[in-house]
C-alpha positions in Angstrom: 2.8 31.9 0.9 3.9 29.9 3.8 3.6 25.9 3.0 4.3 23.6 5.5 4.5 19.4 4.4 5.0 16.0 6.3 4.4 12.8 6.0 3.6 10.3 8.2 2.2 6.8 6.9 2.2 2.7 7.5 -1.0 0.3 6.4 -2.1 -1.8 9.4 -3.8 -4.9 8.6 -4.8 -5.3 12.4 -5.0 -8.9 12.0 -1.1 -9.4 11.4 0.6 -10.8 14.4 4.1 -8.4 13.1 4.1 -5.1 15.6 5.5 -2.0 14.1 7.7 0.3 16.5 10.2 2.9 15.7 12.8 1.1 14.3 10.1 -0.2 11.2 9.7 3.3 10.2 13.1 3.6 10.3 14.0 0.4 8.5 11.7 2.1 5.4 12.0 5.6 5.4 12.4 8.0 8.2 13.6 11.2 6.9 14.2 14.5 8.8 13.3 18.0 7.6 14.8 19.0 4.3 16.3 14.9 4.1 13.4 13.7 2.3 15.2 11.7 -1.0 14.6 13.7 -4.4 12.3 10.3 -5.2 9.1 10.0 -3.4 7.8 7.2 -1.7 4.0 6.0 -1.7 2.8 8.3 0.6 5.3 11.6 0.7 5.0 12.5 -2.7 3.7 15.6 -1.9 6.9 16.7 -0.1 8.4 16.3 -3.5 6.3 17.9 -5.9 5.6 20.7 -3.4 9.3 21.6 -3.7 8.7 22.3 -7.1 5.7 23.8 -7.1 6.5 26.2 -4.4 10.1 26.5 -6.5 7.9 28.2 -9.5 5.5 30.0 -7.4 8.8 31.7 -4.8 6.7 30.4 -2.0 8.3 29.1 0.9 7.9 25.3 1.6 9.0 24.3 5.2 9.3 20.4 5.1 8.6 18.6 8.4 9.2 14.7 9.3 8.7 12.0 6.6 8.4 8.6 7.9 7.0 5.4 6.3 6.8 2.0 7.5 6.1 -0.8 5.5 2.5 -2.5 6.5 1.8 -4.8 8.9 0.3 -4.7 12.2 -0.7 -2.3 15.1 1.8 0.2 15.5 3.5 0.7 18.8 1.7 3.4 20.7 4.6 5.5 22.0 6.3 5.3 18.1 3.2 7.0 16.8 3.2 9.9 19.4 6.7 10.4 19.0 6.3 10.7 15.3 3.0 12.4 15.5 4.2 14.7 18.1 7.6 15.6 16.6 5.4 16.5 13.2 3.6 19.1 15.0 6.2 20.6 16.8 7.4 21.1 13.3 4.2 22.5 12.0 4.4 24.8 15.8 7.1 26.3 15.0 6.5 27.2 11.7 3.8 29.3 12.7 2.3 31.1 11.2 1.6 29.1 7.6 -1.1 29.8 4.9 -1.4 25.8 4.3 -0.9 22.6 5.7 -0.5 20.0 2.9 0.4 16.0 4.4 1.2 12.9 3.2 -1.0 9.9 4.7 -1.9 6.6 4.1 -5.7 6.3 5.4 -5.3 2.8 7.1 -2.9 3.3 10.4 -4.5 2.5 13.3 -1.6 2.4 16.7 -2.6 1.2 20.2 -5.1 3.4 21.9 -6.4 4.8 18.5 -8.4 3.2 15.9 -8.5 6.5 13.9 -4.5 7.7 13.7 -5.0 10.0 10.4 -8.0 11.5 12.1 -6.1 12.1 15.6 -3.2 14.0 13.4 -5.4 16.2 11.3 -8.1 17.2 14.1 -4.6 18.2 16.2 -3.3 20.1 13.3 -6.5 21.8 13.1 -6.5 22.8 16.4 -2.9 24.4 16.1 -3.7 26.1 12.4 -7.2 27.0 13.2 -10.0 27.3 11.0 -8.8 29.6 7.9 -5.5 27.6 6.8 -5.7 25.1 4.2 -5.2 21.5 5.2 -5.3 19.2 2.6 -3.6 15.8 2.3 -2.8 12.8 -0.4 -3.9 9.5 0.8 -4.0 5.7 -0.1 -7.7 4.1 -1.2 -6.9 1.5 1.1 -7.7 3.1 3.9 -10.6 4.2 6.2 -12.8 7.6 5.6 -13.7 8.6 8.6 -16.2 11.8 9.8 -13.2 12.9 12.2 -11.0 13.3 9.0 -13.8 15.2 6.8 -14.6 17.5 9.7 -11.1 18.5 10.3 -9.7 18.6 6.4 -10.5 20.7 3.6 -10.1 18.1 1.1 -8.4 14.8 0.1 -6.8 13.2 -3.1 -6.7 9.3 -3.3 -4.1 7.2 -5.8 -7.0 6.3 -8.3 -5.0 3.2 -9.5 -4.4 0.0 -8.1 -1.7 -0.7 -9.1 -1.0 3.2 -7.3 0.8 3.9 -10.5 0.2 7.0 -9.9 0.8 8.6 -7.0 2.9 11.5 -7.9 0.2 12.3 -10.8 -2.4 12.4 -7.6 0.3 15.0 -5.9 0.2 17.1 -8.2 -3.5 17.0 -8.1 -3.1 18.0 -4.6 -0.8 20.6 -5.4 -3.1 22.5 -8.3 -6.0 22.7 -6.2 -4.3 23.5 -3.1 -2.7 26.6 -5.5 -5.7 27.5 -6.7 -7.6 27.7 -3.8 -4.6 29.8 -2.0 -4.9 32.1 -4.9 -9.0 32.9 -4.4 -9.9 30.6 -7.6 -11.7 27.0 -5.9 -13.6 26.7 -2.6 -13.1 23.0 -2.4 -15.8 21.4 -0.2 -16.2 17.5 0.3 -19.4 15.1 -0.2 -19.1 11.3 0.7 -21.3 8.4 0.0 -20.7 5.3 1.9 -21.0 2.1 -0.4 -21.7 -0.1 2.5 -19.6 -2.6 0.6 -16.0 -4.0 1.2 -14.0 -5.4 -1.8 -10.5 -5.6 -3.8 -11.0 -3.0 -6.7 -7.7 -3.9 -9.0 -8.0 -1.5 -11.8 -5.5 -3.4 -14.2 -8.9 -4.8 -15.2 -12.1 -4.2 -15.8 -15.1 -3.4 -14.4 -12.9 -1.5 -12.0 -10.9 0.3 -14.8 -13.7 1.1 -17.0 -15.1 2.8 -13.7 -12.1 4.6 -12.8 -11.6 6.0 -16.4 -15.3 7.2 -16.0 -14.7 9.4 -13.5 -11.6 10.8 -15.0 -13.9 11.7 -17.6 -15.8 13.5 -15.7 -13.3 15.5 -13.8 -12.4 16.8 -17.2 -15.8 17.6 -18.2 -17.7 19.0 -15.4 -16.4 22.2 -13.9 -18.0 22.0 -10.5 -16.3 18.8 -10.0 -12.6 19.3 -8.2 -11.7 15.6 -7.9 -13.7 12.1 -7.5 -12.0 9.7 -5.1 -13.0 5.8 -4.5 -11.6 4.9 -1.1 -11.4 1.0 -1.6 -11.0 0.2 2.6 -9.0 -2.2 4.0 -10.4 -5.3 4.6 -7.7 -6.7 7.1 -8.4 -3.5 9.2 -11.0 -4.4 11.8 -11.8 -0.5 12.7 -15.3 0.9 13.1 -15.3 2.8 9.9 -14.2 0.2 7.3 -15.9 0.1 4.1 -15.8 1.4 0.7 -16.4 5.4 0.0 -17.2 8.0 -2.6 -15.7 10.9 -1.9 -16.3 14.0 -4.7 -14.6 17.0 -4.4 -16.5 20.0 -5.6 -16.3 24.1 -5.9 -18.2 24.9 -3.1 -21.2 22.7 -4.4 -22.0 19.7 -1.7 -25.2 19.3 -2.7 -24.0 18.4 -6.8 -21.1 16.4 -4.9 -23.7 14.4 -2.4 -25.6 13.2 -5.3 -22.8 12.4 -7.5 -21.1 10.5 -5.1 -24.1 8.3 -4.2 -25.2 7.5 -8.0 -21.3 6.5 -8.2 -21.5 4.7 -4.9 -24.6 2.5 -5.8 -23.0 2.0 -9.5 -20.1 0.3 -7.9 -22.4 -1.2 -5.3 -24.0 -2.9 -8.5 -21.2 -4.9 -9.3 -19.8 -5.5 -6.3 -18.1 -9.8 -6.3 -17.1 -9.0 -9.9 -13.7 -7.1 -9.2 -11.3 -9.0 -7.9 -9.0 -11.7 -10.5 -10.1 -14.9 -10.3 -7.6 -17.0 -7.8 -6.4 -21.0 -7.7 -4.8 -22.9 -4.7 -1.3 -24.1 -4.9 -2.1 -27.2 -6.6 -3.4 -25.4 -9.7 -1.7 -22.9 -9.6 2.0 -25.1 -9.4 0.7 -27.5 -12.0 -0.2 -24.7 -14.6 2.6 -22.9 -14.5 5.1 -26.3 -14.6 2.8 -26.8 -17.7 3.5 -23.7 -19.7 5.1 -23.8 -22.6 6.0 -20.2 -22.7 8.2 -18.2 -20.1 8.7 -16.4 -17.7 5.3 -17.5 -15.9 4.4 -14.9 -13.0 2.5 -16.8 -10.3 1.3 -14.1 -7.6 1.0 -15.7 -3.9 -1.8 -12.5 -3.8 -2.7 -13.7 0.5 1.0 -13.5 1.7 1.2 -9.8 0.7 3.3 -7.9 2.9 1.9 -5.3 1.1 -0.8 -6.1 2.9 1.0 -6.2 6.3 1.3 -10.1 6.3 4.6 -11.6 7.5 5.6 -12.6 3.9 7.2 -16.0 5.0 4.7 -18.3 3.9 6.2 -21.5 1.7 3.2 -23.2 0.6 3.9 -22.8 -2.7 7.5 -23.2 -2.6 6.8 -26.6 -1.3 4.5 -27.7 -3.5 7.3 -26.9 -6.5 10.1 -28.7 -3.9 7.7 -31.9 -4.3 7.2 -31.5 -7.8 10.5 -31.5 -8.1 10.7 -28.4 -10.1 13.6 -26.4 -12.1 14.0 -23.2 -13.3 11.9 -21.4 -10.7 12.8 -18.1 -9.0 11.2 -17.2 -5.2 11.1 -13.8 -4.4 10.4 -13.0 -1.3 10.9 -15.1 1.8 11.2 -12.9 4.9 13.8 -14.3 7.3 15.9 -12.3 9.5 17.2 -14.6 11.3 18.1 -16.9 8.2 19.7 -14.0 6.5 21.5 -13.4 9.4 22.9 -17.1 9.3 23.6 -16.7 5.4 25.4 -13.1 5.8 27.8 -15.1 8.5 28.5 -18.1 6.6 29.3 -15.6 3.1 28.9 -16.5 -0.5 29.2 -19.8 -2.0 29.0 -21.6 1.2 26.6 -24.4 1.8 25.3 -24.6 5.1 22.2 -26.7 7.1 19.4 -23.8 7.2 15.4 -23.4 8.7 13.7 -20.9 6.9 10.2 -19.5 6.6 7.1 -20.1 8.1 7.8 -18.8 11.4 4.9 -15.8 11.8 1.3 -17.5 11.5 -0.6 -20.4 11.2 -1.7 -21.3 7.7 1.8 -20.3 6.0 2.9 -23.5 5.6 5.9 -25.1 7.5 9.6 -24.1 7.9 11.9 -25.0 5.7 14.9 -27.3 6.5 17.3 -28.1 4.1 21.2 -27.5 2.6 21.1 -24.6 0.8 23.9 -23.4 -0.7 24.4 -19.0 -0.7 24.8 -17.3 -3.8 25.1 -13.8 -3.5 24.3 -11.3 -0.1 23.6 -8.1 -0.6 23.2 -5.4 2.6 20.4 -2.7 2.0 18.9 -4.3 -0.9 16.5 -2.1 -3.0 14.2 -2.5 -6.2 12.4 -0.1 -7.9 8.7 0.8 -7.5 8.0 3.3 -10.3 10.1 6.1 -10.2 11.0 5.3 -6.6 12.7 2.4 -4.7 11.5 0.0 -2.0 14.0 -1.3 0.2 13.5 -5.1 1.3 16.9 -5.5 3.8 19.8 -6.9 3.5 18.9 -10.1 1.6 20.6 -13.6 0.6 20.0 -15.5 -2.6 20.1 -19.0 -1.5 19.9 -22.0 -4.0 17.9 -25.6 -3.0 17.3 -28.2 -5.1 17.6 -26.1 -8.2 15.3 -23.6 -7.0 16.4 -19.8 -6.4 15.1 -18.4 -3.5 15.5 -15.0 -1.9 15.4 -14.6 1.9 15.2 -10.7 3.1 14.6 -9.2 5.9 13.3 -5.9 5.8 9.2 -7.2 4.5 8.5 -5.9 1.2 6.2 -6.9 -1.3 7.2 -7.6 -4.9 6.8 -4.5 -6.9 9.4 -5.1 -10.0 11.6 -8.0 -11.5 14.7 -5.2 -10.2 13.9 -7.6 -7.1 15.5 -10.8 -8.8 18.2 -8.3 -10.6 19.7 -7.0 -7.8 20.2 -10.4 -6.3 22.2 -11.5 -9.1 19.1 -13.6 -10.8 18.1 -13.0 -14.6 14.1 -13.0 -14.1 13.7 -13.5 -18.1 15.6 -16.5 -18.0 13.9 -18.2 -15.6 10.5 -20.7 -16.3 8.6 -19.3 -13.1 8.5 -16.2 -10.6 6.9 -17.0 -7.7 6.1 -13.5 -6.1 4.1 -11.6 -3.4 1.9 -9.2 -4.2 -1.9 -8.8 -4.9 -2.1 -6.4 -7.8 0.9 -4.2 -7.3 3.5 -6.3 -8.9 1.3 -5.8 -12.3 3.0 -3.0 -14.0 6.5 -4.1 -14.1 5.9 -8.0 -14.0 3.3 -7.7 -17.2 5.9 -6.7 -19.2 8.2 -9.6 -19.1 5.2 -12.3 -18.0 4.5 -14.7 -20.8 1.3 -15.5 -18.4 0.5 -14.5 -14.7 -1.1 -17.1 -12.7 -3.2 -15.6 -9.4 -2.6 -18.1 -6.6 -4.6 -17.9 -2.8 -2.5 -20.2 -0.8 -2.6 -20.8 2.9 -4.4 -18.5 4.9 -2.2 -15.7 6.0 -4.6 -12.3 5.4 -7.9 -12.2 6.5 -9.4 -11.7 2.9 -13.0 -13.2 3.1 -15.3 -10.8 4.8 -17.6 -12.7 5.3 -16.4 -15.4 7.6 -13.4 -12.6 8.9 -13.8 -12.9 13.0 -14.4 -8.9 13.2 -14.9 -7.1 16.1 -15.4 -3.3 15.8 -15.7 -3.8 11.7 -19.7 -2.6 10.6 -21.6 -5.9 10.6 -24.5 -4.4 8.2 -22.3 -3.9 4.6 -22.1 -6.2 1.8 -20.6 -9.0 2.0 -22.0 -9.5 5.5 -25.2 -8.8 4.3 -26.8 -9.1 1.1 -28.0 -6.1 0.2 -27.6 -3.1 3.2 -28.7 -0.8 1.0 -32.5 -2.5 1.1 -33.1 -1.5 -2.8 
């Protein structure tokens, strides 16, 4: 067998006023045939379990472009041809293959198309035709769209949010793609649309209780391949946003269609009970200054860059400033230009210095103060699993007793290797202040004496129902009360 892989993936919250070109892709990963890391990232894992796979099975694997940007908003409309493009002059030229197996994140959307993922596998249909397999690994934030089922075979989602586990989803990918190559599995795809956009963390119930159900049942039926939830992404205003069933079955749609609906209304039942309860910075500040046990996580869950926000808000690190707090840690601030400054003036001097704030109303206000700079570090990386997520080169500044980390390549906070790595002990400080929604969970749990959940300012678009969409459906939950009219 001939086997050819990509990977082509960024998150667009098309609210963020952060543009992604070339360089963004670059900045995270762009990574030429055959330079793909040994480590995956979020969305190429299947480059790297296909090269074992195909390893075991002496099939050829012919890797094409990997590229990754880290979210934010629309992407540039010539850097998504020229990365599209270049991918299928890869897959062209390796002509003829017996599979086409891709890496994507579900949620790009570039200038001139709302529907990117669709746009790459309806062209890479065209060029493969209609017998050869064409399958991809995607992220459940992202948008199912009838483009994608018509031109695909099938899909596998992460199932965890945290996405713990995307390589275990890859190799999902891989074993059916293998066992339908080999004549075993006729994989055929049935969706049910929940009419519903939510946040579906699965670190708690009643989302894990729901995703461990449908593990279950993987295991136990036969006729069913894989069972997907595709959460959507709220911040991406796109025709097709919502939440989606998608089951995966051996050449049974009917079975799948009504599986996927009595799933679909079951988590339409309890949709507004998902998400972790949230305070403002108030609260949240006076809670964690409170605790008598430490380190205390607080979560700034809005100014997610993981979310394609700027990642500069300081809200909450104001609000400690006036409290006059010690013993607090800040992790991330995204500052170029500040780190810039810092990287200039080198370690251990104390220089006059605006930071944050500078990307959006409702992140608070910039910063001026004399900081002094610890420690700089170029190409700064922490780990994210078994992987590592670069945030830039990066400067640990010091004000008023309060550690602070300006970077500037945006990343959210996945693990306490982000506070490491700048040459600050997370488990010996009171308070992490961090940005992330759920993804920080894994790691940060296990040193986190208590994790406090803080919405402060209003950088993401994260109530639906006042959200100022314009090609979004107006007839799903929370918009309406009940679209499904039961």
């Amino acid at each position: 067998m001939r086997i050819f892989t990509a990977a082509l993936a960024t998150e667009t919250n098309t609210f963020s006023p952060i543009c992604v070109d070339r360089r963004a892709f670059e900045a995270s990963l762009y990574a030429p045939p055959g330079q793909h890391p040994e480590t995956p990232t979020l969305c190429s894992a299947p480059i790297t379990v296909g090269r074992r796979v195909c390893a075991e099975k002496g099939w050829e694997l012919i890797e094409g472009t990997a590229a990754w940007a880290d979210p934010a908003g629309l992407v540039n409309r010539s850097a998504y041809e020229g990365l599209r493009d270049e991918v299928l002059a890869q897959l062209e030229a390796a002509i003829p293959v017996d599979a086409v197996i891709l890496g994507l994140h579900g949620a790009m959307v570039a200038a001139g198309y709302e529907d990117t993922e669709g746009d790459i596998l309806a062209r890479v249909r065209e060029i493969v035709g209609p017998e050869v397999l064409v399958c991809a690994e995607l992220d459940p934030h992202s948008h199912l769209t009838a483009k994608r089922l018509k031109a695909a075979d099938f899909f596998v989602y992460f199932k965890e949010f945290p996405h713990i586990d995307f390589v275990d989803r890859a190799e999902d990918l891989w074993r059916l793609a293998v066992e339908t190559l080999e004549g075993r599995l006729k994989p055929v795809m049935s969706a049910f649309d929940c009419r519903m956009i939510d946040v579906y963390p699965t670190s708690r119930d009643p989302m894990r209780s729901f995703v461990d159900k449908i593990m279950h049942i993987e295991q136990d039926d036969t006729d069913i391949l894989s069972i997907s939830v595709v959460h959507g992404f709220m911040a991406g205003d796109v025709p097709e946003m919502g939440t989606k069933i998608l089951v995966v079955t051996n050449d049974k749609p009917e079975k799948g269609k009504a599986l996927a609906r009595e799933l679909g209304l079951e988590l339409f039942s309890k949709r507004g009970t998902f998400m972790m309860p949230q305070i403002g910075e108030v609260e949240a500040v006076t809670q964690a200054m409170a605790a008598t046990s430490w380190p205390v996580v607080v979560a700034d869950v809005w100014d997610n860059p993981g979310g394609g926000t700027a990642g500069d808000a300081t809200v909450l690190l104001q609000e400690f400033i006036e409290r006059g707090a010690k013993g607090v840690a800040i992790g991330t601030i995204w500052d170029p230009m500040a780190v810039q400054i810092c990287m200039a003036a080198g370690e251990g001097a104390e220089i006059p210095l605006r930071f944050g704030a500078k990307s959006a109303p409702g992140t608070g206000n910039p910063v001026d103060a004399i900081v002094k700079v610890v420690k700089l570090v170029a190409n700064a990386e922490m780990r994210f699993g078994e992987s590592f997520a670069p945030f830039g080169d990066a400067a640990h500044i010091v004000l008023d007793g309060i550690d602070i980390i300006l970077n500037s390549t945006r990343a959210q906070s996945f693990d306490p290797s982000l506070f490491s790595v700048m040459g600050i002990d997370p488990t010996s400080k009171e308070i992490l202040v961090i940005k992330s929604t759920n993804h920080f969970y894994a790691s940060f749990s296990e040193i986190a004496a208590e994790i406090i959940y803080c919405s402060a300012g209003t950088p993401y678009p994260n109530n639906p129902a006042k959200t100022p969409y314009r090609r979004a459906p107006k007839n799903i939950w929370p918009m309406v009360a009940d679209p499904h009219g039961r």
